[in-house]
N, C-alpha and C positions, 0 to 999 in steps of 0.2 A: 460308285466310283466314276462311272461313265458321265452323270449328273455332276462332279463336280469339277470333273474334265472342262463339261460343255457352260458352264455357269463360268469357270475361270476364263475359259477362252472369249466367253462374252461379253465378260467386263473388260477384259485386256482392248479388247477391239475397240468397246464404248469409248474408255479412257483415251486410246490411240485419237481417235475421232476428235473427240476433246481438245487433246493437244492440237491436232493440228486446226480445229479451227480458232484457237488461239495463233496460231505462228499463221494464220490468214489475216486475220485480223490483225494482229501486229505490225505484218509487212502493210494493210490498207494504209495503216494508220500512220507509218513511216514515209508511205510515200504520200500519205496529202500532206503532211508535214514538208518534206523536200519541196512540192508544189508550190506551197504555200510563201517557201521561201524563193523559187525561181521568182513567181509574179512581182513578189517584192523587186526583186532586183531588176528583173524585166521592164517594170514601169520607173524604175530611177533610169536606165539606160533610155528608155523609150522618149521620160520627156527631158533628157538630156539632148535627145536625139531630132524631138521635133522642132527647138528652138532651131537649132542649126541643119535645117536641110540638108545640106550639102554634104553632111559628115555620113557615116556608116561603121557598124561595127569595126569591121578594119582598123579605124581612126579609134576608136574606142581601145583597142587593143595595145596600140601606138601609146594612148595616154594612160591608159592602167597597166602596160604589162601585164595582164592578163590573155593567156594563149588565147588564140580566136576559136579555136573548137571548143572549149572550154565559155567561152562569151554565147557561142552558138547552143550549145547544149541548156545552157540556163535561159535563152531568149526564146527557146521550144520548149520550158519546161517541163527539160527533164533534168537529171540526177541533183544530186546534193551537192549545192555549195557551199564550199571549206570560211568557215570562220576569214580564215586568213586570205581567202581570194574576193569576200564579199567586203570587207574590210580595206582591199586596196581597190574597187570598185566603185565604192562608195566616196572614199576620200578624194578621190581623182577625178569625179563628179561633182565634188561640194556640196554634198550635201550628210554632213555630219547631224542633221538631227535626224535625218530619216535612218542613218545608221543604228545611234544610240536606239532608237524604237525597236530594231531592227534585232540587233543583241538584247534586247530587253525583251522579246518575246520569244527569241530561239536560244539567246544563248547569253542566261543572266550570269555567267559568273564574271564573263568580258563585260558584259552591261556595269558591273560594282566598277570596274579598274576605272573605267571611259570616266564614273559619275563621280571618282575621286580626282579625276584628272580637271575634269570640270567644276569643281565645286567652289572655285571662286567667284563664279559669277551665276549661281543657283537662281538666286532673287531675281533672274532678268528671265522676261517671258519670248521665246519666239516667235516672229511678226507671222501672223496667220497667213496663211498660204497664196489666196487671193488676192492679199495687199504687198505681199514683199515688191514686184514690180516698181510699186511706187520708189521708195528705198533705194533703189540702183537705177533709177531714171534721171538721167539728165535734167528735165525738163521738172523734175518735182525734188530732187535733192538739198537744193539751199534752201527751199520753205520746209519744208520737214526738219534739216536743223536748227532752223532759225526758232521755229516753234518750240523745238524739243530743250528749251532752257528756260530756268527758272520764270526769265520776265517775259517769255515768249516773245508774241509779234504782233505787227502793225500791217492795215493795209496800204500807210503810209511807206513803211519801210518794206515791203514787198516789190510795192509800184515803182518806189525809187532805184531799186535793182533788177525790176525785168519789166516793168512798163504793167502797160493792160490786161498782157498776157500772163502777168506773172500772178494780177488778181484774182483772174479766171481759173487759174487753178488751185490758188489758194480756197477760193471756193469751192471747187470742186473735189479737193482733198476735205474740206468741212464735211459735204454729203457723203463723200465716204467715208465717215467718223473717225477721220486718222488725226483732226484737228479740230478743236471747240474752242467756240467763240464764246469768250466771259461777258459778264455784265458792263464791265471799263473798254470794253472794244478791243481790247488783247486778244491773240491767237495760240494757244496751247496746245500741244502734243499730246493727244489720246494718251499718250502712254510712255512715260521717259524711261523706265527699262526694261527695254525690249534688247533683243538679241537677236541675229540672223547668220545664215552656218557664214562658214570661212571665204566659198566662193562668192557670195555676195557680198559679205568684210572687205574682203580685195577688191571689189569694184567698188567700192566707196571708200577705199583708202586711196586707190586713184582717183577718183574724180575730186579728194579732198585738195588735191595736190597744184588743184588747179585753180584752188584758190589761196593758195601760197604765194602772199606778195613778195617776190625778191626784191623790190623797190624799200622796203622797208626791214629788210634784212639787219640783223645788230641794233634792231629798235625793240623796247619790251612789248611789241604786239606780235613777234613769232620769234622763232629758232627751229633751226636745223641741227643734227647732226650722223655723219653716216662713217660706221666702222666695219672693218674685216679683221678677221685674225683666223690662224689656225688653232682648233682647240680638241681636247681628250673628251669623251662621254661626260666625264663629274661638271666641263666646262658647260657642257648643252645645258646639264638638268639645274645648272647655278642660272645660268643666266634666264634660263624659262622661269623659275621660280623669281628671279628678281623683275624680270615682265611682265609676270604672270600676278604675283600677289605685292609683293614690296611698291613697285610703282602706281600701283592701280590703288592701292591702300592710301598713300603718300596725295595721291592727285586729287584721291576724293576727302579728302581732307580739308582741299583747298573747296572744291565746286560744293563741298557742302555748307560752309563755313558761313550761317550769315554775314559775319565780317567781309567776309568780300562778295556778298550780292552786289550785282551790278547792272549795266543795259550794254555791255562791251560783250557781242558775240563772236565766241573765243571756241576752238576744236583742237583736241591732242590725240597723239596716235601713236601707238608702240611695234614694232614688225619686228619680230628677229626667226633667220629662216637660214639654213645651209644653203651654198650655192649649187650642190651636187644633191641629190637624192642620197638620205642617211636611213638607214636600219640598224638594230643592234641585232648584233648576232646571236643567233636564240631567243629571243623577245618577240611578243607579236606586239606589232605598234597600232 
């Protein structure tokens, strides 16, 4: 009896043992997870942060609404970041592809929603990371459009819109494979779809703007138009969806359409945006 006293009590122990190096191992395992996701958000905040010297978490808190002790805790990598506070982190930084990675590797079931939100424009690739620069630069914007269409470009029609200067970097986007040079002397866009997150979209939806002749307004080489109105939720998700898929369906219609190849370089651009900060109540966005 005493044998099987000492035999029970030694298995109870072992097993105890057991478990708990399981619930050690769990908690390791939990927190390089958590880690794994501060760094993530750490280096979105970080090179948010080095562009703009001047700024500091503070200012980060300012534009994400996210509490500052809370910004602080994830840039010491420490505790768990909530789906929903890395989510308004992320978007207030612009940088929506590094999100979607982001939910795709911590948390695929928000990864699914994002990729159905996104899936009109699947086929377009994200400009690599080294090159996006180009993309929102002043100084390389209109040869990059100019390229990025069927009949491309000339160094004719470069020079005649920026001089000497404008050749040299034509060239110099060449070496950076962002533009090839055909055999007929043409200049073509490495890649006509490509995609880039939203905070860069905005900088080249303004700088589009600055090539918007008013002089030529009510002529069929542009159009304008800008509306307001108050509307209910059903109104947001009609009008995103007619932005989002109907218009973009509709236009490529036209730019695909050999019938209308041409040498007339033309840009359109769709924005629709609340003037206030919207959430749905219960929804994570």
């Amino acid at each position: 009896m005493l044998l099987r006293i000492i035999s029970k009590i030694s298995i109870n122990t072992h097993f105890d043992t057991l478990l708990e190096g399981l619930r050690i191992e769990t908690i390791n395992l939990n927190e390089d997870i958590n880690q794994r996701k501060c760094i993530q958000v750490k280096n979105c905040i970080d090179s948010y942060l080095s562009k703009r010297p001047n700024l500091n978490l503070q200012n980060i808190e300012d534009k994400t609404t996210v509490a500052y002790t809370t910004l602080r805790r994830i840039h010491n990598l420490k505790g768990n970041p909530q789906p929903e506070t890395v989510i308004r982190i992320f978007n207030a930084l612009g940088e929506d592809e590094l999100l979607y990675k982001y939910m795709n590797e911590f948390h695929q079931d928000i990864a699914k929603v994002m990729n159905m939100n996104f899936s009109h424009n699947q086929e377009y690739q994200f400009v690599e990371e080294k090159s996006r620069s180009y993309f929102t630069s002043e100084d390389y914007f209109l040869i990059l459009n100019l390229a990025s269409t069927n009949s491309g470009t000339t160094v004719e029609e470069v020079s005649h819109h920026l001089g000497a200067i404008g050749v040299e970097r034509l060239n110099h986007l060449v070496s950076e494979g962002l533009i090839i040079a055909d055999k007929s002397g043409r200049f073509i866009g490495a890649n006509h779809n490509f995609k880039l997150s939203f905070a860069e979209t905005k900088k080249r939806i303004k700088m589009s703007m600055k090539h918007y002749r008013i002089d030529e307004a009510g002529s069929i080489h542009n159009w304008m138009s800008f509306q307001t109105e108050s509307i209910n939720t059903d109104g947001l998700k009609a009008l995103k969806k007619l932005n989002q898929k109907h218009f973009n369906e509709r236009k490529d219609q036209i730019y695909n359409n050999p019938m209308y190849n041409g040498d007339i370089k033309h840009y359109t651009g769709s924005i629709s945006s609340t003037f206030l900060p919207y959430a749905e109540k219960g929804e994570l966005q």
